[in-house]
N, C-alpha and C positions, 0 to 999 in steps of 0.2 A: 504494500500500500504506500502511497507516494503521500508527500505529504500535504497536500493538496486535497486530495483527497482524505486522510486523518481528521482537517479541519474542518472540512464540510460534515463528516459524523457527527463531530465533537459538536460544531454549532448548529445542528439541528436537536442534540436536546439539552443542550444548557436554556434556550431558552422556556424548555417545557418546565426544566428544572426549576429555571427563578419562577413561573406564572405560578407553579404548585407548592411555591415559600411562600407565594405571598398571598395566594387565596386567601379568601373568608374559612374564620375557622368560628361558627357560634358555640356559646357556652351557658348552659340555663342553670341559675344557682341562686342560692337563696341571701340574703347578707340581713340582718336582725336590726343592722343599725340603718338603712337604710328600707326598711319593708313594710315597717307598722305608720299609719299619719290616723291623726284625727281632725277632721273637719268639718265644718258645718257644710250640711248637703241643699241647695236652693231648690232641689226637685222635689225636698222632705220638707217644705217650710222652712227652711232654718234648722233643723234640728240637725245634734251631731252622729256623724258616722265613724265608723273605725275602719280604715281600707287598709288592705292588705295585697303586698305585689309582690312578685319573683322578678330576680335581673335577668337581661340576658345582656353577654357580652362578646363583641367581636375579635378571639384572640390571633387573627389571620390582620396582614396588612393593608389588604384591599377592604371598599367599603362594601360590605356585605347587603346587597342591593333590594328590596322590596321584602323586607321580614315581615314574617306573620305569625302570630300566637295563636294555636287553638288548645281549648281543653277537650282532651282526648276522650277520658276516661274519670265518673268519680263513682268510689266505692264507698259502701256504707261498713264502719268496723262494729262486730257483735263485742257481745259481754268475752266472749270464749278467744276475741283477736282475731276471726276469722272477718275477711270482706267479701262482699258482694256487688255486684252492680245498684246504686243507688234507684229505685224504682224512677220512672219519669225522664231520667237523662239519657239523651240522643249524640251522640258524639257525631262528628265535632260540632263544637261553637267556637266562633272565633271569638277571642279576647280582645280588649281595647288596649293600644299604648297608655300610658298614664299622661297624664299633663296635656291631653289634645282635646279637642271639644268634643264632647259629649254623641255626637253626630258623626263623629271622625271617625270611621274604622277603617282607615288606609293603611294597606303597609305601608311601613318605614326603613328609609335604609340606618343604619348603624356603623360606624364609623370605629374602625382600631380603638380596641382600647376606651371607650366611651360607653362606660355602661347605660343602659336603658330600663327603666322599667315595667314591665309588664305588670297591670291590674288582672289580679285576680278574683277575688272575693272582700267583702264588705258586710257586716251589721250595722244599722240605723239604731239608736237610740229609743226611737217612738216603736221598734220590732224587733225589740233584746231577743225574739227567739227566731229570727229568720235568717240566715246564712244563704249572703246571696253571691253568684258567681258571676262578675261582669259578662255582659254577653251582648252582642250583635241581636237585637230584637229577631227571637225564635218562632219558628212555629206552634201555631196553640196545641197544646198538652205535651211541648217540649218543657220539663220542668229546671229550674235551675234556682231555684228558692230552696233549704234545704232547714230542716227544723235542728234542732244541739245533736251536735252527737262527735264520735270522729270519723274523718275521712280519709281516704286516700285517693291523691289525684296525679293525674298523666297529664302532661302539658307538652304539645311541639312544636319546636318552633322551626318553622323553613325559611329560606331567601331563592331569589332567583338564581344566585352565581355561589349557593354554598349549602354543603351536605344537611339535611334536616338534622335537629338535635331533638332529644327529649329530658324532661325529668319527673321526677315521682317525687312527690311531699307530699306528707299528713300533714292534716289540718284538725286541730284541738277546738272544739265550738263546745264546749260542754261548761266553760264557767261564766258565760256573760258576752252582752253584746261588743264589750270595748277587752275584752282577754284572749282574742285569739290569739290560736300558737304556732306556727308553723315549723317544720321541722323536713329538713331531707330525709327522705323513706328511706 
């Protein structure tokens, strides 16, 4: 082999090599300090809510281009720790970004290293006992209103230019409408 030819091997996949360093790489995780807010909800009157979100984060160099969040899967946990499919929920729903308006359910892209948060669930104040899952307005007797108990939920999230991710967390609804717990499964 001449070496003329060597170089032309060589550069046809260094540059596969760089484009696959620096893809989108997403990350769905949970951070305690940045997951719980309480706010007053204007859709409730004013009353306050206790919102609860998972991060996702882009650990690839490129901006990980039109992400979207759906909840997959949520299980209802027995006394005995066994789950089940929660009666009434239709997978998927898609989730809201946090901080967009209310009406926004566009993906987003996500940029290196710029964490993002994903809304997941919420209790209202004036409905201590309802466990609710952000969601893209469903179809009727898709349920996503959930009474105290624990959960276990499947979230994933995809992009157009990078591999789907998912994760699993329980969710603690069992002491109050502003005590949820979340925890990676």
């Amino acid at each position: 082999m001449d070496l003329l030819a060597a170089a032309k091997s060589v550069g046809g996949w260094v540059p596969s090599l760089w484009r696959f360093a620096r893809r989108p790489r997403l990350h769905v995780y949970f951070d305690p300090a940045q997951t719980y807010m309480i706010r007053a909800v204007s859709d409730a009157g004013g009353v306050p809510g206790y919102f609860c979100h998972v991060m996702v984060r882009n650990d690839g160099h490129d901006v990980a281009r039109k992400c979207r969040g759906r909840l997959m899967a949520v299980l209802e946990q027995d006394a005995d720790g066994r789950t089940a499919p929660a009666p009434g929920f239709v997978a998927p729903v898609v989730l809201k970004w946090a901080h967009e308006l209310e009406w926004n359910w566009n993906p987003r892209d996500i940029e290196h290293d710029v964490p993002r948060r994903l809304d997941l669930c919420y209790a209202l104040q004036s409905a201590p006992q309802q466990l609710r899952f952000f969601s893209h307005p469903v179809p009727a007797g898709v349920q996503t209103i959930f009474p105290p108990g624990l959960y276990t939920i499947r979230i994933k999230v995809d992009a157009e230019n990078a591999d789907h991710v998912e994760g699993t967390f329980n969710i603690d609804f069992t002491r109050g409408w502003s005590q949820i717990t979340i925890t990676v499964a």
